[in-house]
C-alpha positions as CSV (number, residue, x, y, z in Angstrom):
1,X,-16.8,-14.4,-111.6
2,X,-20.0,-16.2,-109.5
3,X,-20.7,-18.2,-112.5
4,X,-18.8,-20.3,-114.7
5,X,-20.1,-21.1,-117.5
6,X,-18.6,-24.8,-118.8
7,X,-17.3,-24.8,-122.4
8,X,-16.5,-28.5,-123.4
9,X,-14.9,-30.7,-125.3
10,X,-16.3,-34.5,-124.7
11,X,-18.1,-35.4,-121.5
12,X,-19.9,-32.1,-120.3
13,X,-19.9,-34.2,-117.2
14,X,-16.3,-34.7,-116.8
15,X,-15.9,-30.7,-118.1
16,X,-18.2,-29.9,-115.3
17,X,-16.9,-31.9,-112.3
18,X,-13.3,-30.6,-113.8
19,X,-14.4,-27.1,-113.2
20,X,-16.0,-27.9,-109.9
21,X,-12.9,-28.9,-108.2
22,X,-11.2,-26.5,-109.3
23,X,-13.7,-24.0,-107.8
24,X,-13.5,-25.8,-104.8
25,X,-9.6,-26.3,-104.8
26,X,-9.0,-22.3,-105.4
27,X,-11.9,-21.3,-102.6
28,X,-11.1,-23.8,-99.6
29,X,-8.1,-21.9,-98.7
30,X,-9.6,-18.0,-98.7
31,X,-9.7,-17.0,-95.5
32,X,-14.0,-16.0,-95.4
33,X,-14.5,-19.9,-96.1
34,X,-12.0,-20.6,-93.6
35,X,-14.1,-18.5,-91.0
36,X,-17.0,-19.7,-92.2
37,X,-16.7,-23.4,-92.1
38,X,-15.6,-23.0,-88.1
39,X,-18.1,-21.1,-87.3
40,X,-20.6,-23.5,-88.4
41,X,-18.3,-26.6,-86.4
42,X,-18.6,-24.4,-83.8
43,X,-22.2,-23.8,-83.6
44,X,-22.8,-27.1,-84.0
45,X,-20.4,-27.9,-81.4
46,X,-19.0,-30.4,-83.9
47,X,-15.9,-32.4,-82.0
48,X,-15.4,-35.2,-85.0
49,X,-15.0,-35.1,-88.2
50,X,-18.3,-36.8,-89.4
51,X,-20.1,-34.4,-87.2
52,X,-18.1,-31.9,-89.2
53,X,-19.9,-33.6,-91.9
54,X,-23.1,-33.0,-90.4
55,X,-22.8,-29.4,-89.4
56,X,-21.8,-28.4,-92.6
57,X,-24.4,-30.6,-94.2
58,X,-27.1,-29.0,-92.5
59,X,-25.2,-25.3,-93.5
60,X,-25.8,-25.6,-96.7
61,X,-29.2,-28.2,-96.8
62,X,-30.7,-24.9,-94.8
63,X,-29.3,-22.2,-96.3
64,X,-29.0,-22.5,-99.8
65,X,-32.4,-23.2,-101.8
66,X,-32.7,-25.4,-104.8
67,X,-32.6,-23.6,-109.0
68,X,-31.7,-25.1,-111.5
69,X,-29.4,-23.7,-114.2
70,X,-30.2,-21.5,-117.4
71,X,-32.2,-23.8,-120.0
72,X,-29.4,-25.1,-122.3
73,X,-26.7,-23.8,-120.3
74,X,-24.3,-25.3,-117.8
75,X,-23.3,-23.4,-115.3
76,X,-20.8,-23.7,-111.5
77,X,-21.0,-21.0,-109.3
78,X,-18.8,-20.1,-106.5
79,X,-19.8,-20.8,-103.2
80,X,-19.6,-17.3,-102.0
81,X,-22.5,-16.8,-104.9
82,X,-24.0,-19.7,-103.8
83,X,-24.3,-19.6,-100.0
84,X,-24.2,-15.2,-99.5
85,X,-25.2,-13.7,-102.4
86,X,-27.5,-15.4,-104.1
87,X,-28.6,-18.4,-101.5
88,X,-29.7,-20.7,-104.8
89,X,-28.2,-22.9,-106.4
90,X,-28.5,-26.5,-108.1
91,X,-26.9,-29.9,-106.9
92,X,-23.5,-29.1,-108.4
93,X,-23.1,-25.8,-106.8
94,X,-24.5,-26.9,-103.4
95,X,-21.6,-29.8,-104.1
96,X,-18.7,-27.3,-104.5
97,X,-20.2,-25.4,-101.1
98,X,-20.0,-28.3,-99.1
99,X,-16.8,-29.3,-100.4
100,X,-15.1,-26.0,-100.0
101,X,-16.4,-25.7,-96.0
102,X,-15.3,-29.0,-95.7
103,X,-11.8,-28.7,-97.1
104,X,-11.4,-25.3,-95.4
105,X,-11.3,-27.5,-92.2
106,X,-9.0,-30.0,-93.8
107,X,-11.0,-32.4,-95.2
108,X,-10.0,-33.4,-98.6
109,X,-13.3,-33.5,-100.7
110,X,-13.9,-34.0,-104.4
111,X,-16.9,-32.9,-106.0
112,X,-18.7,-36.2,-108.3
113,X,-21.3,-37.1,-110.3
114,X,-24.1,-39.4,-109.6
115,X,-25.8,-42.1,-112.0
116,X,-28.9,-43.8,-110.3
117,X,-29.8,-46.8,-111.3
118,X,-31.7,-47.4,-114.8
119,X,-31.9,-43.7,-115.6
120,X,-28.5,-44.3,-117.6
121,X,-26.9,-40.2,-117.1
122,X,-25.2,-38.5,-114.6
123,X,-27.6,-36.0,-113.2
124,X,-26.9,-35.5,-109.3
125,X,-23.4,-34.3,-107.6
126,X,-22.2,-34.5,-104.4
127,X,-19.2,-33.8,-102.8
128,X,-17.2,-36.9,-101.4
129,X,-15.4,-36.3,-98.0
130,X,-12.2,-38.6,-98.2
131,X,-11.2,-38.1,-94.7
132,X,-14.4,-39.8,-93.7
133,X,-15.6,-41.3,-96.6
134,X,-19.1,-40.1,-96.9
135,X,-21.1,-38.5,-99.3
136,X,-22.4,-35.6,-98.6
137,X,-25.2,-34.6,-100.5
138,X,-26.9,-31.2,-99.3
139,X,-29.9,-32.4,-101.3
140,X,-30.2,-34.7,-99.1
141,X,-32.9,-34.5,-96.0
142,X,-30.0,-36.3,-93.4
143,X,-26.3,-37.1,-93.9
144,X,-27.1,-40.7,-93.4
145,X,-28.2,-43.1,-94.8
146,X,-27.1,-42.0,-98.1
147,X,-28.7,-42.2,-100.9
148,X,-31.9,-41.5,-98.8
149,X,-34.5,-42.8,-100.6
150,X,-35.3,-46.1,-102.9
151,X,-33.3,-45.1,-105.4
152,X,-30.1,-47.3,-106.5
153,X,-26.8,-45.8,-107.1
154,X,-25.6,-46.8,-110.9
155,X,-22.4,-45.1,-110.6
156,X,-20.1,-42.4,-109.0
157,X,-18.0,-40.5,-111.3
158,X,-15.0,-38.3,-109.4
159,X,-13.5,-35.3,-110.2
């Protein structure tokens, strides 16, 4: 399926950043986002693993074009949806892109919410390399600094 649509009990955050990883957990290892994700590093010329970061960031910044979801709806697509077919997607599926390339070159990643300061929801994701701790936003205009404007972050909610 390219979309999943999230069915919920309690937190449609947490249901959504559930579903997320697992998208991301099931998609890393198929061999196309293997492929994919080197061939960026390679283009790139990416040597370490924050320009790994970088490379991929700038993937998926350039490639995939913010919309939002269905009014009243929830939705995670796959990154094969998100990056080939459709090339749109919002923050959570540009998330689970750059955490699949990322983890398809073995860096762990998990997908999370966002709270910024005095707006008192969760309404941004990003995916969170462990191996280098960063956040990698592909909203974002540059991998660092991060968050990249005036903003405040509130809270980071994992997967």
């Amino acid at each position: 399926m390219m979309a999943e649509s999230i069915s919920f009990r309690g937190s449609l955050t947490q249901a959504t950043l559930k579903e997320a990883q697992k998208i991301v957990d099931g998609w890393s290892a198929h061999p196309f986002m293997v492929q994919l994700a080197r061939a960026i590093c390679s283009a790139a010329r990416a040597k370490t693993p924050i320009q790994e970061d970088s490379a991929i960031h700038a993937f998926v910044r350039d490639r995939v074009e913010y919309r939002g979801d269905p009014v009243m709806a929830e939705w995670v697509q796959d990154p094969f949806e998100t990056m080939i077919v459709s090339r749109a997607g919002d923050c959570d599926d540009m998330a689970v892109s750059v955490a699949t390339l990322l983890q398809a070159i073995g860096h762990p990643c998990r997908v999370a919410a966002i709270e910024w300061a005095g707006r008192g929801v969760y309404s941004h994701c990003v995916a969170i390399d462990k191996k280098t701790n960063k956040v990698v936003d592909a909203i974002a205009p540059n991998l660092e600094p991060w968050p990249s404007h005036s903003v405040k972050v509130q809270a980071i909610l994992e997967a």
